[in-house]
N, C-alpha and C positions, 0 to 999 in steps of 0.2 A: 437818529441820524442814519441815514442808508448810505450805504458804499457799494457804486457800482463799479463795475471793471471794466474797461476796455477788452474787447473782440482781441483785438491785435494784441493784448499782452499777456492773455491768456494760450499758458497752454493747453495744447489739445492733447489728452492721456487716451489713446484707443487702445488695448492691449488684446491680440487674439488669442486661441488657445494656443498656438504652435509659443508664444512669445512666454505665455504659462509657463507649460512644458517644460520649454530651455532653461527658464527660472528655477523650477523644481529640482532638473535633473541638476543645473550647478551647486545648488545649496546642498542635495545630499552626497556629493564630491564631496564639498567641504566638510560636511557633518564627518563624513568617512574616514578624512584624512584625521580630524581630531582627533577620533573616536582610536584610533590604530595611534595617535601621540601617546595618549592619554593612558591605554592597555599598554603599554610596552613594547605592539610590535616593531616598531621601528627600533634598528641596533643604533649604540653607542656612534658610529660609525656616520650614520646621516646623522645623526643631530648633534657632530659633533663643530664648534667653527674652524673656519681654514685658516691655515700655516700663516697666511697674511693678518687674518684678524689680529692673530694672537702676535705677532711680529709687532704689529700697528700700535697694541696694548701695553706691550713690552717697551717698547720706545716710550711711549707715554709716558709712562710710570716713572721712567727713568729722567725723564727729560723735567719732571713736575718737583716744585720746591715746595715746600708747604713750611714755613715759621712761624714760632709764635712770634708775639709782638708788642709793643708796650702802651701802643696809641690805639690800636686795632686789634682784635681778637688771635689775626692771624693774617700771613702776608705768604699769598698763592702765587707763585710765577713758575713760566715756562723756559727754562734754562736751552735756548736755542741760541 
C-alpha cells in the first residue's frame, strides 16, 4: 500500500546556516546554564523560591485535611 501526501499539507523544512547557528549558539546557553546548576556556581540565593511560593505552600498545608476513614482509605479536603 503506498501513501502519498498532499503538496498543501506538507511542510516545507528549509533551514539555512544562519538558522543553524542560532540553534547551536541557544543550546550551548542552556548546556551553560546547567552545567553552572549542576557545579555549584549559582548561590543559595537564586535558587532559592520567593517569599510568595513559600506563603502559597504554607497556606496550603494548613488549609489541607487528610483523615483516615473506615469506608475509604482516607478522606482529603481543603478546609476553606
Amino acid at each position: 500500500m503506498q501513501c502519498e501526501l498532499n503538496t498543501e499539507s506538507r511542510m516545507e523544512l528549509n533551514f539555512t546556516l544562519n538558522d543553524l547557528a542560532a540553534f547551536a549558539q541557544k543550546e550551548q546557553a542552556i548546556f551553560e546554564a546547567l552545567n553552572r546548576s549542576f557545579s555549584g556556581e549559582e548561590t543559595q540565593a537564586e535558587m532559592a523560591p520567593e517569599d510568595q511560593t513559600l506563603r502559597n505552600i504554607m497556606n496550603y498545608s494548613r488549609a489541607l485535611s487528610v483523615r483516615p476513614s473506615e469506608s475509604m482509605n482516607r478522606i482529603e479536603m481543603i478546609l476553606n
